[in-house]
C-alpha positions as CSV (number, residue, x, y, z in Angstrom):
1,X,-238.3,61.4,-140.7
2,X,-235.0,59.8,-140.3
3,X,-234.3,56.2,-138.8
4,X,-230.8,55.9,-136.6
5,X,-229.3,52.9,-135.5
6,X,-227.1,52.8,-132.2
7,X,-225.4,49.6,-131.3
8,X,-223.9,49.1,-128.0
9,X,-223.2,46.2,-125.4
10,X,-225.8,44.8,-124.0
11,X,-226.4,45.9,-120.4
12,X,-228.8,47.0,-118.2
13,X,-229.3,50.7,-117.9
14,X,-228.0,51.3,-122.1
15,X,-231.6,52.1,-123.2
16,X,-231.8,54.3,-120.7
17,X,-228.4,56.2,-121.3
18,X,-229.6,56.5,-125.1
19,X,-233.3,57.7,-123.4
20,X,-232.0,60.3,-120.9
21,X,-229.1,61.8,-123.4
22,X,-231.9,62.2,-126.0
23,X,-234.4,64.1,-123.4
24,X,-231.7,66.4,-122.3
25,X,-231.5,68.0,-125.9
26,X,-235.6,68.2,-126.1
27,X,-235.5,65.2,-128.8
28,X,-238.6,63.4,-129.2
29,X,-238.8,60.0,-130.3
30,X,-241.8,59.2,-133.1
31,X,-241.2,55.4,-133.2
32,X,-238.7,52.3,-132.5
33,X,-237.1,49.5,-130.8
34,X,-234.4,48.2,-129.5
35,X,-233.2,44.3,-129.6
36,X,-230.4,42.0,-127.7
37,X,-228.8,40.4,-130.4
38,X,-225.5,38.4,-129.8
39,X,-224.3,40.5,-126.9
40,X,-225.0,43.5,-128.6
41,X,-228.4,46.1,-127.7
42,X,-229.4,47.5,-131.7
43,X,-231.7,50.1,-131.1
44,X,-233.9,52.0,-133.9
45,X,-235.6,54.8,-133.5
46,X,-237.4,57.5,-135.6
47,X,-236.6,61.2,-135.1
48,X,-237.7,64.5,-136.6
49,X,-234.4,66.4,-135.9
50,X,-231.5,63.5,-136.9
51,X,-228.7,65.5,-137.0
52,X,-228.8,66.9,-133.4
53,X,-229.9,62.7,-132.2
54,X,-226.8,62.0,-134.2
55,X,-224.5,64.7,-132.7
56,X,-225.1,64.3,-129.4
57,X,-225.6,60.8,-129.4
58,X,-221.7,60.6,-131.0
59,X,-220.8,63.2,-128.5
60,X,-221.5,60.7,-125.3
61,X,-219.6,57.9,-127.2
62,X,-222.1,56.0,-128.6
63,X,-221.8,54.5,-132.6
64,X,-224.8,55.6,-134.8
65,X,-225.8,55.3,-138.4
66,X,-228.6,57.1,-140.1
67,X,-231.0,55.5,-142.5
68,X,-233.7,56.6,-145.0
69,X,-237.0,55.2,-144.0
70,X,-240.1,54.7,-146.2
71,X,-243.4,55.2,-144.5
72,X,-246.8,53.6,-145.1
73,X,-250.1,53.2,-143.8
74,X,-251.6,49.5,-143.7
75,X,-255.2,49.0,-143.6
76,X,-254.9,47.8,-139.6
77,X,-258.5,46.2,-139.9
78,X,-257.4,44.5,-143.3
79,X,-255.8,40.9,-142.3
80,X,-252.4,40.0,-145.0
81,X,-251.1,43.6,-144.9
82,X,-247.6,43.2,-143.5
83,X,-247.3,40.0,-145.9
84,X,-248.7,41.6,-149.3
85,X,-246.4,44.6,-148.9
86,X,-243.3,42.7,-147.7
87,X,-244.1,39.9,-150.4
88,X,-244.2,42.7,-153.3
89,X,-240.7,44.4,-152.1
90,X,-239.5,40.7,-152.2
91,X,-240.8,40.5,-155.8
92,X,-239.5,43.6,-156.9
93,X,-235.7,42.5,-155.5
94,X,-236.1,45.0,-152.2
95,X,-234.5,43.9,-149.2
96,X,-236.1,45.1,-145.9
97,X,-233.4,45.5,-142.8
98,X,-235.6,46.9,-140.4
99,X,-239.2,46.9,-139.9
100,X,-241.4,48.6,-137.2
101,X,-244.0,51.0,-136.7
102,X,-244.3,54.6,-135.5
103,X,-246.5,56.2,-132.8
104,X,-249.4,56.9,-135.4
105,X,-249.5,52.9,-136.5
106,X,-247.4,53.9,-139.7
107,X,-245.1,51.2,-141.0
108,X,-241.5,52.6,-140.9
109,X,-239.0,50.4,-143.1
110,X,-235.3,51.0,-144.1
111,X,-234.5,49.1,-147.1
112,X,-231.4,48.2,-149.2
113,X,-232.9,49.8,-152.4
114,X,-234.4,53.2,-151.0
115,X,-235.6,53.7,-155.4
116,X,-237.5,50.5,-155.5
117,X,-238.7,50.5,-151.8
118,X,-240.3,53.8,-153.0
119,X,-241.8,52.6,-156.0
120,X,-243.4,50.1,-154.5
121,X,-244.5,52.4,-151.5
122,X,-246.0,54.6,-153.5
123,X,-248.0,52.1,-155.8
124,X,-249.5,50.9,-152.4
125,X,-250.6,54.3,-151.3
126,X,-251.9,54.5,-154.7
127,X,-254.2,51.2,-154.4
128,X,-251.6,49.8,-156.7
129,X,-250.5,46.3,-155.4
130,X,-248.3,44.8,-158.1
């Protein structure tokens, strides 16, 4: 799975644009957001087939970046979590840019040291939480 980014003005009907252009080329979204943030709509989402989203997405004018994303599965019945994992990329000098979750309650995060992030990522799937 690969996370783009698409930033655009903020206006009514842009979510919808990105939606319907995605649909038309049978593109399925697996997870996301999008955010108003200083005039400006930053959208997220997760996507099996990147390189068409990014193509067609280009195509129709809008500006999109592709990130690596790490995925992991939190105990969702275990309170602490979101803190103990974000807390140990802190630790280990990882910067997370984006944070959300997927459709199958997976915690998709892009970070700015994909060889750490996964380190770390790995060592909590392992039961490893240093």
């Amino acid at each position: 799975m690969i996370d783009f980014e698409i930033v655009l003005d903020d206006r009514a009907g842009a979510l919808a644009d990105v939606g319907e252009t995605l649909a038309i080329h049978g593109i399925s979204i697996e997870g996301g957001g999008a955010w108003a943030i200083n005039n400006k709509a930053v959208m997220h989402f997760l996507v099996e087939d990147s390189a068409t989203a990014t193509t067609v997405l280009k195509e129709k004018g809008f500006t999109v970046s592709v990130n690596e994303v790490l995925v992991q599965r939190l105990k969702q019945d275990a309170p602490g979590q979101l803190g103990k994992i974000t807390r140990l990329m802190q630790k280990a000098g990882v910067n997370i840019k984006v944070l959300y979750s997927d459709h199958y309650n997976q915690l998709i995060l892009v970070v700015d040291d994909m060889e750490k992030g996964k380190e770390i990522s790995d060592n909590w799937t392992k039961g490893i939480y240093q």
